[in-house]
C-alpha positions in Angstrom: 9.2 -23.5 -10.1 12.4 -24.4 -7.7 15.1 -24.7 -9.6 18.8 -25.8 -7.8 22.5 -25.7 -8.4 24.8 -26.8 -5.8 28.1 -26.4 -6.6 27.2 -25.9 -10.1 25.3 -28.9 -10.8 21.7 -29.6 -10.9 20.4 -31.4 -7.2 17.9 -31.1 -4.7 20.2 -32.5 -1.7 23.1 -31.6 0.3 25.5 -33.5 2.5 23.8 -34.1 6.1 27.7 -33.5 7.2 27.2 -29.7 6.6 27.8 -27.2 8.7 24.9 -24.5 7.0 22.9 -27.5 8.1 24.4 -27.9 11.3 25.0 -24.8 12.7 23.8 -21.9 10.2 27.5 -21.4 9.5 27.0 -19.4 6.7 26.0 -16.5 4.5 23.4 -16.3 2.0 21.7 -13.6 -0.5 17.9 -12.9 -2.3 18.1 -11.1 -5.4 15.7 -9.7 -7.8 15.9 -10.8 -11.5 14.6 -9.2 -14.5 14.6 -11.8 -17.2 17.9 -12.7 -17.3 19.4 -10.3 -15.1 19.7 -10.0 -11.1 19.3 -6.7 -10.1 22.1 -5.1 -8.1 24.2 -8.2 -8.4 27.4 -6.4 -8.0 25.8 -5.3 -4.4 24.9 -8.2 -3.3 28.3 -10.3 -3.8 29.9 -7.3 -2.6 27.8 -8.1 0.4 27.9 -11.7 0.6 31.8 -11.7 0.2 31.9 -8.9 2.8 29.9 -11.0 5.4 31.9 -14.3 4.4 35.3 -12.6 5.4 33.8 -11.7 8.5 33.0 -15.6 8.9 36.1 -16.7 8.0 34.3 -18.6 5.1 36.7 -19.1 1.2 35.0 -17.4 -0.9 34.7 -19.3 -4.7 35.4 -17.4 -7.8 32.7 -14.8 -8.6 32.6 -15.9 -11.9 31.2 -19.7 -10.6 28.5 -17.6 -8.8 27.4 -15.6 -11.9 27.9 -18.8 -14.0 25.4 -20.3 -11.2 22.7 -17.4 -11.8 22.9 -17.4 -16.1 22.7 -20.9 -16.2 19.0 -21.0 -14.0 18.1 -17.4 -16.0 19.1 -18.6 -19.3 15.7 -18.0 -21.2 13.5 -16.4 -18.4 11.6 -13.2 -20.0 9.6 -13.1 -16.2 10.4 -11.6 -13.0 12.0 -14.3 -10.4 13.8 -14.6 -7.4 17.3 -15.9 -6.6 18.8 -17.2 -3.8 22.2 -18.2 -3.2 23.6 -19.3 0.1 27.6 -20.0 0.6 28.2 -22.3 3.5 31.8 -23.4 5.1 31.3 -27.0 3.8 30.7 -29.9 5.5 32.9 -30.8 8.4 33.5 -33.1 11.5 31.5 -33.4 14.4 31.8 -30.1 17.1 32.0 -26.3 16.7 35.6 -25.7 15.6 36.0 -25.8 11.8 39.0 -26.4 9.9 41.2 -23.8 7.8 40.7 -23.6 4.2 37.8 -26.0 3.9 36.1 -26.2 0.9 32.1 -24.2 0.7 29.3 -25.1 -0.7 27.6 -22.7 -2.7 23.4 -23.2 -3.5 22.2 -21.3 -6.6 17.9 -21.5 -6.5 15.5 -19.7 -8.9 11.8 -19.1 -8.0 9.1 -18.0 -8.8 8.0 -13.9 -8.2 5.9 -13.7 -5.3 2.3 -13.1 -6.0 1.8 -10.9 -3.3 4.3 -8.3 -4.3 2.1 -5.8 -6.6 -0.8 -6.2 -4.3 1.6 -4.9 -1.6 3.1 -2.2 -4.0 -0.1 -1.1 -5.2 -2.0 -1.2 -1.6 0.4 -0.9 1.0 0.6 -3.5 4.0 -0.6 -4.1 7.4 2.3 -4.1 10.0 2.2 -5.1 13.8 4.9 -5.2 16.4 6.6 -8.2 17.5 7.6 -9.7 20.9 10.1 -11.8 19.5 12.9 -9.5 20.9 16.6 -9.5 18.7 19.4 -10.1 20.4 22.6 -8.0 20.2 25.9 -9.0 18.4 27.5 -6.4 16.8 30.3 -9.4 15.6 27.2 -10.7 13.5 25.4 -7.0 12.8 24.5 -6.6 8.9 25.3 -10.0 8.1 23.4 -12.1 6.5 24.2 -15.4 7.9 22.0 -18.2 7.6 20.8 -17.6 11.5 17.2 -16.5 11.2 15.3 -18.1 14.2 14.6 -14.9 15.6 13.1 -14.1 12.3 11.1 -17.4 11.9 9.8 -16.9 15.4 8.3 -13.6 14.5 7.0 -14.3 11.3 4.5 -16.6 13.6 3.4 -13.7 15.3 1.6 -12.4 12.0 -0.7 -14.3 11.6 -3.5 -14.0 8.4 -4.1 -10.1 9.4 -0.5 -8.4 8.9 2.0 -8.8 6.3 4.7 -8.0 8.1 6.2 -7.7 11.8 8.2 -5.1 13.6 11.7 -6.3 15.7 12.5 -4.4 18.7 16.5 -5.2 20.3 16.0 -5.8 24.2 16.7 -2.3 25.0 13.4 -1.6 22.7 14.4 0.2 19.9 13.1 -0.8 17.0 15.6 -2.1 14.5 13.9 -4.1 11.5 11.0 -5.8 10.2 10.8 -9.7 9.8 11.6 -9.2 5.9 12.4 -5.7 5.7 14.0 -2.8 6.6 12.1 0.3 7.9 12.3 3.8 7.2 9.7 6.0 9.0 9.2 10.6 8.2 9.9 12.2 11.6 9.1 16.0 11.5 10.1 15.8 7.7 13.3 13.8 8.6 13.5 10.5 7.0 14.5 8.2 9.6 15.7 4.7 9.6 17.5 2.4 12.6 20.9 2.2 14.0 21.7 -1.1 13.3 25.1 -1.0 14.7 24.6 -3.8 17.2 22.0 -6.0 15.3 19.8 -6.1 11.8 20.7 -6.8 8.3 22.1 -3.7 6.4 20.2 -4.2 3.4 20.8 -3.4 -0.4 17.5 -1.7 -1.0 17.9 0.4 2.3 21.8 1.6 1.1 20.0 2.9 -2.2 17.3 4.9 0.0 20.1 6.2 1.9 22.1 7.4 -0.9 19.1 8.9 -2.7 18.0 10.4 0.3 21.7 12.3 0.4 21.0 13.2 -3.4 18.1 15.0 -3.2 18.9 17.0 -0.1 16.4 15.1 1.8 17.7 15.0 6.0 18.3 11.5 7.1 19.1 10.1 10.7 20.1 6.7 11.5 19.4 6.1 14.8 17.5 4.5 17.2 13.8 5.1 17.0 11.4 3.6 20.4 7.7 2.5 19.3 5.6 5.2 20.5 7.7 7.4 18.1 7.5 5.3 15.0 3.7 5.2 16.1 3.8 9.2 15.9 5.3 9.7 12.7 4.0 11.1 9.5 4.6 7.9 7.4 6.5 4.9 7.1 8.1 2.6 4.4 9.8 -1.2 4.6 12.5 -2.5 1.8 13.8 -5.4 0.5 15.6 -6.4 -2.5 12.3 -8.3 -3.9 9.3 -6.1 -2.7 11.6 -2.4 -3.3 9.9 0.2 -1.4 6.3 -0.7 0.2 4.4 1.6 2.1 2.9 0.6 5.6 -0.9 1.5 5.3 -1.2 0.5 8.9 1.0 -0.2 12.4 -1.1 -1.8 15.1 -4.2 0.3 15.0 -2.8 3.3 13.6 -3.3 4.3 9.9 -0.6 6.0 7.9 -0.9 8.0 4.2 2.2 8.3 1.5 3.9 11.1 1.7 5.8 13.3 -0.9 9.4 11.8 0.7 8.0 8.7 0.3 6.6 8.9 -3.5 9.8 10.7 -4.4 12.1 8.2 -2.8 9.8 5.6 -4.6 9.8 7.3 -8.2 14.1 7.1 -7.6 14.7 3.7 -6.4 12.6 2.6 -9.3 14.5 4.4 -12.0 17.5 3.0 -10.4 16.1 -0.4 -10.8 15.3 0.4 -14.0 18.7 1.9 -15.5 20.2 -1.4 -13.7 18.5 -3.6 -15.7 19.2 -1.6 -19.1 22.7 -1.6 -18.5 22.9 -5.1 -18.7 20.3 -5.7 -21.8 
């Protein structure tokens, strides 16, 4: 099940003069949905129009957006994923873009991955990546539609892990391929700086402010290998797995902890209590 609105209306096919196309110019978002409704959605534009400003990309009328994501959820009573992706719009030839063009905006619905309970349930195999990150702190917890660095790493995994580890070319580790990581340090839940690169994620901004709720310490800084290697557990997040527990980094095996369960049991009410509030 694909299922595709661009600019509103139902297509499979966008102009070859765009500049998404061309040159990644743009910003784009993955949401959870609940039958009909997209979990955190007032997070995520907030995001997206956040990370367009910083682009210099127009940004349409929420309203189109949510019109976009009722239209392809209109009836759905399963879990699914949406997608939407804002680019500056087709353009001429060369870097420099004109003022005030016009976006396009892609609204997709598919289906729920099948691999997300087995991963809730089990845990996941992690291993660290070469593919290095580069630093921008201009482009730093945007989501632009620049992700070579994360396709290249994805090849890393191979069958055996579910998910790869990104290092910045100093070496401190900063995200996974998909995720964000958190890892218990002493009893100190720790997560990466990502100040000069990495996606500041939705999921990962409700672990932090439940962390600060329940009185658990938190750093965000940067955090080498051999320490994240050392530590007593460690967690990734996205806005479609939630919380997943890393059963295993490299040839090192890791338990859940109490932080972890806690932090678990919380993000999942707050998923939860979003999704009631809008029934």
């Amino acid at each position: 099940m694909n299922r595709v609105l661009i600019n509103g209306i139902a297509s499979d096919y966008v102009p070859v003069t765009d500049r998404g196309l061309h040159y990644g110019d743009g910003v784009f978002e993955t949401i959870a949905c609940v039958g009909t409704h997209p979990v955190f959605i007032d997070q995520h534009l907030n995001r997206m129009q956040s990370g367009a400003r910083k682009l210099d990309i127009s940004f349409p009328a929420r309203q189109l957006i949510l019109d976009d994501i009722n239209c392809l959820l209109r009836g759905n009573n399963r879990h699914s994923v949406i997608k939407l992706i804002l680019t500056r719009g087709s353009g001429k030839r060369g870097y420099r873009y004109e003022t005030k063009q016009i976006p396009m905006r892609i609204c997709m619905q598919s289906e729920w991955p099948d691999t997300v309970a087995h991963w809730n349930e089990h845990g996941i195999n992690t291993r660290f990546c070469e593919t290095q990150l580069s630093l921008n702190p201009q482009l730093s917890g945007i989501k632009s539609l620049n992700r070579l660095e994360n396709v290249l790493a994805s090849r890393e995994l191979g069958a055996e892990f579910n998910e790869g580890f990104l290092s910045d070319i100093d070496g401190n580790v900063i995200e996974g391929t998909m995720s964000n990581i958190f890892a218990v340090v002493n009893d100190v839940l720790v997560t990466p700086d990502l100040s000069r690169c990495g996606i500041m994620g939705i999921m990962r901004e409700h672990i932090i402010d439940i962390a600060h709720e329940n009185n658990i310490r938190i750093e965000i800084r940067n955090i080498k290998r051999d320490e994240l290697l050392q530590s007593q557990a460690i967690f990734v997040s996205n806005s479609v797995i939630g919380l997943c527990v890393v059963k295993q980094l490299e040839q090192h095996s890791f338990n859940t902890d109490t932080m972890t369960k806690m932090i678990n049991t919380a993000l999942q009410k707050r998923i939860e209590t979003d999704a009631k509030a809008a029934a």
